[in-house]
TIRO-199108 format. One record per atom (N, C-alpha, C, O): residue number from 1; atom name; x, y, z. Coordinates in steps of 0.1 Angstrom, whole numbers. Layout:
% TIRO-199108
+-----+-------+-------+-------+-------+
| num | atome |    xx |    yy |    zz |
+-----+-------+-------+-------+-------+
| NUM |    CA |     X |     Y |     Z |
...
+-----+-------+-------+-------+-------+
This chain:
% TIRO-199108
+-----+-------+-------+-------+-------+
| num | atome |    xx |    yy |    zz |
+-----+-------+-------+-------+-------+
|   1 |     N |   146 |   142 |  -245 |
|   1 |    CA |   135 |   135 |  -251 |
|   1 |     C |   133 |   121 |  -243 |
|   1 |     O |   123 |   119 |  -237 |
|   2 |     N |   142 |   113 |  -243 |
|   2 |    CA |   145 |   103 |  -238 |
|   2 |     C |   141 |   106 |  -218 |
|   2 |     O |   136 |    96 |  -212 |
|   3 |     N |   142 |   114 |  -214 |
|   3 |    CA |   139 |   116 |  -201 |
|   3 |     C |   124 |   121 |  -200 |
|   3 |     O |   117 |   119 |  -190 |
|   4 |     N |   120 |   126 |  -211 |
|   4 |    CA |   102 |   129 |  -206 |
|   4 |     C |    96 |   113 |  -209 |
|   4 |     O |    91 |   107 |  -200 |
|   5 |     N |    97 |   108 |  -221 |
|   5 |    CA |    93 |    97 |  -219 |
|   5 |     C |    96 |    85 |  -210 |
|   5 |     O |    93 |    74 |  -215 |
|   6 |     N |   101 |    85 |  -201 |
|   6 |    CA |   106 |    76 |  -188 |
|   6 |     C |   102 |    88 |  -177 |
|   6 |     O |   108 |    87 |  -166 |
|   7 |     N |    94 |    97 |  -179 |
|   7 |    CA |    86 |   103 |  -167 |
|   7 |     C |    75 |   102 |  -168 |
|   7 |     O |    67 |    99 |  -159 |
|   8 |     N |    70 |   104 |  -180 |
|   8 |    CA |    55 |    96 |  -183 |
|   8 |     C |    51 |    85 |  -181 |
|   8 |     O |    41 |    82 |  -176 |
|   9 |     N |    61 |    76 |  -184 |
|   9 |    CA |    61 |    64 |  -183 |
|   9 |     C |    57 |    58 |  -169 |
|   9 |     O |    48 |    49 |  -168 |
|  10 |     N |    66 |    66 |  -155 |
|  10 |    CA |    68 |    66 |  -147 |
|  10 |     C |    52 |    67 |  -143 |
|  10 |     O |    45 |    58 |  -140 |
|  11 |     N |    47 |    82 |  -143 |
|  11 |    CA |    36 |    87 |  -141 |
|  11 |     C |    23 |    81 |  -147 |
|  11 |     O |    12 |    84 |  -142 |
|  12 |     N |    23 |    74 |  -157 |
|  12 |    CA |    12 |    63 |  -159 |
|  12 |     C |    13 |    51 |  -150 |
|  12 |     O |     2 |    50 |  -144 |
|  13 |     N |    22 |    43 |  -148 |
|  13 |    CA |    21 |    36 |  -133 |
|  13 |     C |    18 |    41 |  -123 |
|  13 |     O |    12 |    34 |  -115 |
|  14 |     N |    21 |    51 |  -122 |
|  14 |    CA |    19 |    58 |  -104 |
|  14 |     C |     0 |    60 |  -106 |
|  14 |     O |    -9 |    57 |   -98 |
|  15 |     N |    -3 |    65 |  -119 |
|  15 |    CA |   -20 |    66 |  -119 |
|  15 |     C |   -29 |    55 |  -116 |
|  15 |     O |   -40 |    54 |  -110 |
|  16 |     N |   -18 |    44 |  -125 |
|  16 |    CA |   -29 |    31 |  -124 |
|  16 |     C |   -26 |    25 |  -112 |
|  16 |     O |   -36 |    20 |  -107 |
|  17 |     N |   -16 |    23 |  -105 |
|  17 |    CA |   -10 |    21 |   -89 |
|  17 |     C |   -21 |    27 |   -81 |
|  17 |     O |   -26 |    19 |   -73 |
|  18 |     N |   -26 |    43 |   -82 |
|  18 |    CA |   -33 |    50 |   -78 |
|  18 |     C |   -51 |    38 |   -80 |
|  18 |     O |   -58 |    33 |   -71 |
|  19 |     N |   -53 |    41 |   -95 |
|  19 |    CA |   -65 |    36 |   -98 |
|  19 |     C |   -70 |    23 |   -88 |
|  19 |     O |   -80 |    23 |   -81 |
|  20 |     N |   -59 |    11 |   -89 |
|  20 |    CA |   -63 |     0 |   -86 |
|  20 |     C |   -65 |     1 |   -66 |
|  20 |     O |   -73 |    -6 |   -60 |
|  21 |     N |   -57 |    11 |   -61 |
|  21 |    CA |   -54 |    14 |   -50 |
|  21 |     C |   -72 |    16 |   -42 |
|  21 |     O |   -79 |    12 |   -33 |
|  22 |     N |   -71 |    25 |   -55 |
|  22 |    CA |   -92 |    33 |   -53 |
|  22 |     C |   -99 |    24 |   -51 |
|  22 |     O |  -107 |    25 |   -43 |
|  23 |     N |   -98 |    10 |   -61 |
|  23 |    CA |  -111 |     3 |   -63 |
|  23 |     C |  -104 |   -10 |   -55 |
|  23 |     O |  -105 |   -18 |   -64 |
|  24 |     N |   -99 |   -14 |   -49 |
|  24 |    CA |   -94 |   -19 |   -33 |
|  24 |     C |   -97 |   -13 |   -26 |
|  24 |     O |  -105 |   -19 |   -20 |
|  25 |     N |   -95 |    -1 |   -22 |
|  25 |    CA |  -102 |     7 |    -7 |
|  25 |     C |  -119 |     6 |   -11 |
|  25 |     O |  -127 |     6 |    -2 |
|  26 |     N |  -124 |     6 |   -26 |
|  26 |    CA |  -140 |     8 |   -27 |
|  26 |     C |  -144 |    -7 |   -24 |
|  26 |     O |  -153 |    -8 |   -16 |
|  27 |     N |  -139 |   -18 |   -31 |
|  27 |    CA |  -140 |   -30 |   -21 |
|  27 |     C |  -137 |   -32 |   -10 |
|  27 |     O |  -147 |   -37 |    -5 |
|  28 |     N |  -130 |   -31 |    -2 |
|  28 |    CA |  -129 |   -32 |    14 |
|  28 |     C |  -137 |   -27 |    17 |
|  28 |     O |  -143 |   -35 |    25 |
|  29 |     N |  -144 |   -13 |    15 |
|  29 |    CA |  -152 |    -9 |    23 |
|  29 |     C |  -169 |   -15 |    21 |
|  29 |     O |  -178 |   -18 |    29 |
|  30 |     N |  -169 |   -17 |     7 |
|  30 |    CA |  -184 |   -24 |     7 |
|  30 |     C |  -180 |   -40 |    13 |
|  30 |     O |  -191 |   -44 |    18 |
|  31 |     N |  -175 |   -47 |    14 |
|  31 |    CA |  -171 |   -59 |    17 |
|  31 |     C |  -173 |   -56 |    36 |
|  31 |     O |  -179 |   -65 |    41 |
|  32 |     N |  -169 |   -45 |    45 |
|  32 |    CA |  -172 |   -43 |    57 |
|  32 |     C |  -186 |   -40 |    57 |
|  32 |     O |  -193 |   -48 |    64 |
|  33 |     N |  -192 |   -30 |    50 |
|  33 |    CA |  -202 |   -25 |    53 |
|  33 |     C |  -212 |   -32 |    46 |
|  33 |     O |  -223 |   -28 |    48 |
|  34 |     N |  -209 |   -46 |    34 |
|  34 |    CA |  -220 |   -55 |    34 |
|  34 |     C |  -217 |   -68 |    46 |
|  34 |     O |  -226 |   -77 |    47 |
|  35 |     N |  -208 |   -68 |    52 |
|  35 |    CA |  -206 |   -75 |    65 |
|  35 |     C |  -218 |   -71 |    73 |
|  35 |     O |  -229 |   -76 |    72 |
|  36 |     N |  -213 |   -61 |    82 |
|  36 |    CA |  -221 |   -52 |    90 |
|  36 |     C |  -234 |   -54 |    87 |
|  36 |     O |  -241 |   -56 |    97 |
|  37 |     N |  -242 |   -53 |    73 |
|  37 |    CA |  -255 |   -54 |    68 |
|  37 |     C |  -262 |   -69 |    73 |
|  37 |     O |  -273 |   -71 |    79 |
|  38 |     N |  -253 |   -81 |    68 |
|  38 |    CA |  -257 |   -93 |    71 |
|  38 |     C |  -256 |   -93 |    84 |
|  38 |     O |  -266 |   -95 |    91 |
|  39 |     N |  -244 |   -90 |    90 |
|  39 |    CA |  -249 |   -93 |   106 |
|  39 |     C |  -259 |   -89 |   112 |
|  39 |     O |  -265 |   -98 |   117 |
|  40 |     N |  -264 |   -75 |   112 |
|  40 |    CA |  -273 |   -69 |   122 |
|  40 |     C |  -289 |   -68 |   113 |
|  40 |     O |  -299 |   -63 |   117 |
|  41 |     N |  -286 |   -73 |    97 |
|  41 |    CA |  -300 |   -69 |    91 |
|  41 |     C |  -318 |   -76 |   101 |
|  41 |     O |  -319 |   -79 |   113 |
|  42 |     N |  -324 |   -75 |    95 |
|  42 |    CA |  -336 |   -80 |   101 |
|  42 |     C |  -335 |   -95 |    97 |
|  42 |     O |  -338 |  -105 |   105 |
|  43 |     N |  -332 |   -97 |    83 |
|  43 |    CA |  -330 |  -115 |    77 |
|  43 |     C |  -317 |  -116 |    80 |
|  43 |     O |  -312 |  -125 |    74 |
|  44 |     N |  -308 |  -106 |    90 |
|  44 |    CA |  -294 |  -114 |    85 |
|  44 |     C |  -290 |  -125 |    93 |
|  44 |     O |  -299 |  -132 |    97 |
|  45 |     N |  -277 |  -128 |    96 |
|  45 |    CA |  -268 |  -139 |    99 |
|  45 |     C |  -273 |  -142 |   115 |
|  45 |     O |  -275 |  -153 |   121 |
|  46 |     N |  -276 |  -129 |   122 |
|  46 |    CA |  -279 |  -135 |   140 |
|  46 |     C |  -293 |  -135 |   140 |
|  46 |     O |  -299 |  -138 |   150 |
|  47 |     N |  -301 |  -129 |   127 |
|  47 |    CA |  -316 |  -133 |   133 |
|  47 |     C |  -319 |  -146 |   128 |
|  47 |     O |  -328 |  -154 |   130 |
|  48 |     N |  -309 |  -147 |   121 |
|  48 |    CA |  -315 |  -164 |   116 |
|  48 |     C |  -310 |  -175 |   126 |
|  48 |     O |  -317 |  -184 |   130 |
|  49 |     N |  -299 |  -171 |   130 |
|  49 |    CA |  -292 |  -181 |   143 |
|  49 |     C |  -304 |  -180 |   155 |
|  49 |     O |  -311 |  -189 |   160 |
|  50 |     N |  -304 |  -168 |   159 |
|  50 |    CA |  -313 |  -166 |   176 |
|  50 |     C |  -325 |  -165 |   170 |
|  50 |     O |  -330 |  -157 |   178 |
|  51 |     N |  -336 |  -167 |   159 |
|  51 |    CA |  -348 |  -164 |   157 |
|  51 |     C |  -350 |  -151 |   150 |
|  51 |     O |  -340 |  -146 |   144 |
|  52 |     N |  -363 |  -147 |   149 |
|  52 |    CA |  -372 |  -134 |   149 |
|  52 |     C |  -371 |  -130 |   160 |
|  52 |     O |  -365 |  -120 |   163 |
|  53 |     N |  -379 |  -140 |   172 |
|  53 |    CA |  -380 |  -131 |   185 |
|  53 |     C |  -369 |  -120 |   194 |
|  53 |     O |  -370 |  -109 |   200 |
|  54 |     N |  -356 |  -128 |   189 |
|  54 |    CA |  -345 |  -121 |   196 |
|  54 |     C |  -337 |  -114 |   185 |
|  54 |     O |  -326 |  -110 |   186 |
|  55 |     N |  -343 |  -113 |   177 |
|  55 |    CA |  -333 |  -108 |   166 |
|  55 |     C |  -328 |   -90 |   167 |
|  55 |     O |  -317 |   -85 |   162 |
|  56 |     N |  -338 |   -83 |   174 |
|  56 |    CA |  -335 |   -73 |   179 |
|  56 |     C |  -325 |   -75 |   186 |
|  56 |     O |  -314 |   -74 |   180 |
|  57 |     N |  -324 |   -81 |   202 |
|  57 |    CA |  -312 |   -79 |   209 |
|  57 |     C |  -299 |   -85 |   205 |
|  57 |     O |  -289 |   -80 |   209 |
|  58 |     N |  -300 |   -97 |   195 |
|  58 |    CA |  -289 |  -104 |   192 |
|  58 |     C |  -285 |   -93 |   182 |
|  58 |     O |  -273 |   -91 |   180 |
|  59 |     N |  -295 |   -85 |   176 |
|  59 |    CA |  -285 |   -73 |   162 |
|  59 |     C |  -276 |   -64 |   170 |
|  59 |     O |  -266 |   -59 |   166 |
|  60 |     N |  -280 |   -61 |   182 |
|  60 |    CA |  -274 |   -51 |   195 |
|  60 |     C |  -262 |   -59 |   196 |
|  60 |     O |  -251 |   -53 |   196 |
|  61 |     N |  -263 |   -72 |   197 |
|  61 |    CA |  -251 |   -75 |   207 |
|  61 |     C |  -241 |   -80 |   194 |
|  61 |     O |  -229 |   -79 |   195 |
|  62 |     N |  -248 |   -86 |   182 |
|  62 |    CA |  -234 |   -84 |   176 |
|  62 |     C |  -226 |   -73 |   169 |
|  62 |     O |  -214 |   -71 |   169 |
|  63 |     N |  -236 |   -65 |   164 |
|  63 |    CA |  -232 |   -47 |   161 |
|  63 |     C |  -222 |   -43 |   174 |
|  63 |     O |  -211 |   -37 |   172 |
|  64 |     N |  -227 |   -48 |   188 |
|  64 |    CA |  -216 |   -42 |   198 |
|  64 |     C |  -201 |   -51 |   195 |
|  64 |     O |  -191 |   -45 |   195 |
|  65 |     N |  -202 |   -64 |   192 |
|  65 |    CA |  -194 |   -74 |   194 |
|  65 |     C |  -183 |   -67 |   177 |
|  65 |     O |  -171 |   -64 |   177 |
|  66 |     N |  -193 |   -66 |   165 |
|  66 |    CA |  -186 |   -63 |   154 |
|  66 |     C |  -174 |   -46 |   158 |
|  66 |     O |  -162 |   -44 |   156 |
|  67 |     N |  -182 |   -38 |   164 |
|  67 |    CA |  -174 |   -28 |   170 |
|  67 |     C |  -166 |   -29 |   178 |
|  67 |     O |  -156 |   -23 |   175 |
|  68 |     N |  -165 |   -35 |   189 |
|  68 |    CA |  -151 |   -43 |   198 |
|  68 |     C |  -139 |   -48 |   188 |
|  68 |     O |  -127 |   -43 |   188 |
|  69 |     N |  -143 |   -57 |   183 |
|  69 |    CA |  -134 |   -65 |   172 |
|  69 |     C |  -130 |   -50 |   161 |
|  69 |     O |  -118 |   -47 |   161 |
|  70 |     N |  -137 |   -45 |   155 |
|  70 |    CA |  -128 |   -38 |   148 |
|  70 |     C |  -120 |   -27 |   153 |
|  70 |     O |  -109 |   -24 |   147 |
|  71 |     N |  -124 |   -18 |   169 |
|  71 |    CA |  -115 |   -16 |   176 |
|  71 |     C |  -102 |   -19 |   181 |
|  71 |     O |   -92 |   -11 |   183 |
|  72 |     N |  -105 |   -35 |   183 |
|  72 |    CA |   -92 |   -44 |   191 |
|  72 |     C |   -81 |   -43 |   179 |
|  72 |     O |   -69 |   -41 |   181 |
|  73 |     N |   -86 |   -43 |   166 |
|  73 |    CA |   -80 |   -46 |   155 |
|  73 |     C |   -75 |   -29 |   151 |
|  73 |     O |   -63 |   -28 |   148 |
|  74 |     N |   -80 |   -21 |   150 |
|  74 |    CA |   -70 |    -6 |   144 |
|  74 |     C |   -66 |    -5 |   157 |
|  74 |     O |   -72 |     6 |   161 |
|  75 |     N |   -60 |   -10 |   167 |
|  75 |    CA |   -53 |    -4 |   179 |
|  75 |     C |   -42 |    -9 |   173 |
|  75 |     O |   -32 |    -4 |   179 |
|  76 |     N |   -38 |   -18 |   163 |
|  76 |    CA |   -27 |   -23 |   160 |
|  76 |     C |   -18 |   -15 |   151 |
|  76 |     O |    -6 |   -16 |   151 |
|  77 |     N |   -24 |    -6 |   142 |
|  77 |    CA |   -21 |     3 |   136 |
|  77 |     C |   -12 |    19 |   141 |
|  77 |     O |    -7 |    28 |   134 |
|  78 |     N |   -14 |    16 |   153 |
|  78 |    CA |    -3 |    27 |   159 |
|  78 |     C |    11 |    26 |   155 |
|  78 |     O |    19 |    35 |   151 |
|  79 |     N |    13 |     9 |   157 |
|  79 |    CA |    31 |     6 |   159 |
|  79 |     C |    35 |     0 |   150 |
|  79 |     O |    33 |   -12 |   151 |
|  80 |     N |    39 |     4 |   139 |
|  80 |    CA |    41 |    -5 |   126 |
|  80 |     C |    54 |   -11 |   128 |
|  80 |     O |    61 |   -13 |   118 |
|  81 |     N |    59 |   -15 |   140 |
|  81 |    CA |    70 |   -23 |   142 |
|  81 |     C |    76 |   -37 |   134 |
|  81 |     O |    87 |   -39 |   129 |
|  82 |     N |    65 |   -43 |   134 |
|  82 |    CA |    67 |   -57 |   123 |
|  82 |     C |    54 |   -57 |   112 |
|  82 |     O |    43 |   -52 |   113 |
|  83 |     N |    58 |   -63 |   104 |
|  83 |    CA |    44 |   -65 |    96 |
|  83 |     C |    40 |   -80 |    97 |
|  83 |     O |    45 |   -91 |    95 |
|  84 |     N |    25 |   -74 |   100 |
|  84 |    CA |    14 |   -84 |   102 |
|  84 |     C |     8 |   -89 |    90 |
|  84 |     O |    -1 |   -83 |    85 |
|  85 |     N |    11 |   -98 |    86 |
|  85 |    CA |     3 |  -109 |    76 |
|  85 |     C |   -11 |  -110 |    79 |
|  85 |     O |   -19 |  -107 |    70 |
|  86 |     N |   -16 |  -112 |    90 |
|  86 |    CA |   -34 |  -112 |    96 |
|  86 |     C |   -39 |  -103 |    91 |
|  86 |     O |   -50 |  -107 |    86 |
|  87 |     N |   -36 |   -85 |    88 |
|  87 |    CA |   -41 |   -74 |    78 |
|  87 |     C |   -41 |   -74 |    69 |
|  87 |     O |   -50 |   -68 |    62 |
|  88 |     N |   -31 |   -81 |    61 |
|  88 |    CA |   -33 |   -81 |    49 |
|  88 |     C |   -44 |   -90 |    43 |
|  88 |     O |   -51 |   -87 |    33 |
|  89 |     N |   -44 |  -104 |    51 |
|  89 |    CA |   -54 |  -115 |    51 |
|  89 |     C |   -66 |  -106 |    49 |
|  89 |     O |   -72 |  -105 |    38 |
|  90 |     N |   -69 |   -99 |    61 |
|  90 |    CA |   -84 |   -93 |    65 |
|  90 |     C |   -85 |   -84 |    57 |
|  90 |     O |   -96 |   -82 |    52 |
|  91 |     N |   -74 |   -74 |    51 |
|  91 |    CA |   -82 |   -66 |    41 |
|  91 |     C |   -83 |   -73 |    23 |
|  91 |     O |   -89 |   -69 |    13 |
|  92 |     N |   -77 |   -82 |    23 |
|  92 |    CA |   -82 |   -89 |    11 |
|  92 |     C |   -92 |   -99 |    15 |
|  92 |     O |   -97 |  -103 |     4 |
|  93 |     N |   -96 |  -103 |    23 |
|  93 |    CA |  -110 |  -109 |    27 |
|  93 |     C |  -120 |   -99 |    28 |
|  93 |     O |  -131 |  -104 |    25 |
|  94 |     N |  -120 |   -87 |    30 |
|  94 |    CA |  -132 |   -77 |    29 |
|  94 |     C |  -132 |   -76 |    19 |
|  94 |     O |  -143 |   -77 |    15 |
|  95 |     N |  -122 |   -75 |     8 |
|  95 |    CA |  -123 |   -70 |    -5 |
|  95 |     C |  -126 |   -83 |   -14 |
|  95 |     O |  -131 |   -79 |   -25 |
|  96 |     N |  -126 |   -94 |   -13 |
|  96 |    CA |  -131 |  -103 |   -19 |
|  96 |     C |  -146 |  -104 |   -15 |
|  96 |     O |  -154 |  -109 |   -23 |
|  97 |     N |  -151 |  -101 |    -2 |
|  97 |    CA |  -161 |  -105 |     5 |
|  97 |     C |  -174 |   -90 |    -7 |
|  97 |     O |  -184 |   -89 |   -13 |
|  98 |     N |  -164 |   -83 |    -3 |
|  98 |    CA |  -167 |   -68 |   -14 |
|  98 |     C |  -177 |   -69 |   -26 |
|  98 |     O |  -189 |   -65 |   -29 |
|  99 |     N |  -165 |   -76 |   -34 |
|  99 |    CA |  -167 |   -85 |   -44 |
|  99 |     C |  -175 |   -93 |   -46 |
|  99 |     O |  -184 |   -93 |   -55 |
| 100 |     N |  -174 |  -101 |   -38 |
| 100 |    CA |  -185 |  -107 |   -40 |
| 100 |     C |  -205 |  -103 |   -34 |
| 100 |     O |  -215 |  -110 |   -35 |
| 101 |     N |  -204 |   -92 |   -28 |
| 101 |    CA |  -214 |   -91 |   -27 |
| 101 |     C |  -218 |   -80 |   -36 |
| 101 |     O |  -230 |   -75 |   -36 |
| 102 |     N |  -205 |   -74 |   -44 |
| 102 |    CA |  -212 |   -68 |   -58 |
| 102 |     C |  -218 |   -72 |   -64 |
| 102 |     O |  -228 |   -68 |   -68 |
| 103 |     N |  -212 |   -84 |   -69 |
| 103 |    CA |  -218 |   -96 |   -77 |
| 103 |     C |  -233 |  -101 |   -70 |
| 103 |     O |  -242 |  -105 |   -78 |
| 104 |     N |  -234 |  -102 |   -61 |
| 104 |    CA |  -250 |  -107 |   -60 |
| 104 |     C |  -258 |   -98 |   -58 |
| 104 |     O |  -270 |  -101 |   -59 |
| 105 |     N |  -255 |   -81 |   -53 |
| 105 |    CA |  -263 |   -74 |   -57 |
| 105 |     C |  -267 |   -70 |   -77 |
| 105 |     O |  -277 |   -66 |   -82 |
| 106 |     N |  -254 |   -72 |   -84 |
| 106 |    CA |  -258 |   -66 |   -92 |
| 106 |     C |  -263 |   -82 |  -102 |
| 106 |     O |  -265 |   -81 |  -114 |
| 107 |     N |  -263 |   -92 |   -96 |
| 107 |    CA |  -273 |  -100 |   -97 |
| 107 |     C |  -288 |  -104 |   -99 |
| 107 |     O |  -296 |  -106 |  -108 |
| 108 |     N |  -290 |  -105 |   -82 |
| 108 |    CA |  -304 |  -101 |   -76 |
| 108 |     C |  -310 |   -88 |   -77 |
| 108 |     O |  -322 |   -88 |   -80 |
| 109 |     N |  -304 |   -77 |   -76 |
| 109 |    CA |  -311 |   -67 |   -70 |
| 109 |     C |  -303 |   -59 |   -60 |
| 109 |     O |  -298 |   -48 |   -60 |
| 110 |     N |  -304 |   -72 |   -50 |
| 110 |    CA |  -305 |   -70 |   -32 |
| 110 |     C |  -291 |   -79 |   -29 |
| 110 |     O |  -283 |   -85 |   -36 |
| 111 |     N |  -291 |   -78 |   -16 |
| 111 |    CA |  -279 |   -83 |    -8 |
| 111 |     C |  -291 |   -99 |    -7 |
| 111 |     O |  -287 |  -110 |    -1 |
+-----+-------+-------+-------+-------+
């Protein structure tokens, strides 16, 4: 008796371990992919820097510039030799970044 309940017990951490695991990877990934939106949108972050007029080619070149950078960055993921503090940084900055643009879409509307 004593042994099923210290396996349940077990197995309810491992779900919610599990749960909170899900909705961290569901933040990281909207936290990139509302990144990605502000950079290259029509109102976003480089059409406001370089204009309207250029805002086409500057969405080109930071979309290229955003894909370099996240390349340079999972090439590091081969050699888990030491652990890097900088990933953990950047994936809890997407996921706060996540976060917070849950919050202002389910605010506004919109991003």
């Amino acid at each position: 008796m004593q042994i099923d309940a210290i396996k349940l017990k077990q197995e309810i951490q491992a779900l919610l371990q599990a749960m909170i695991g899900f909705a961290v990877v569901g933040l990281v990934l909207t936290g990139i992919g509302g990144t990605i939106y502000k950079v290259i949108s029509p109102e976003g972050w480089v059409a406001q820097a370089f204009g309207r007029s250029a805002s086409a080619g500057a969405a080109a070149l930071g979309s290229l510039l955003m894909i370099a950078a996240l390349a340079w960055f999972s090439r590091g993921w081969s050699s888990p030799r030491s652990r890097n503090h900088f990933s953990d940084l950047l994936v809890y900055g997407f996921a706060a970044a996540g976060l917070a643009y849950l919050a202002m879409f389910w605010t506004k509307g919109s991003f």
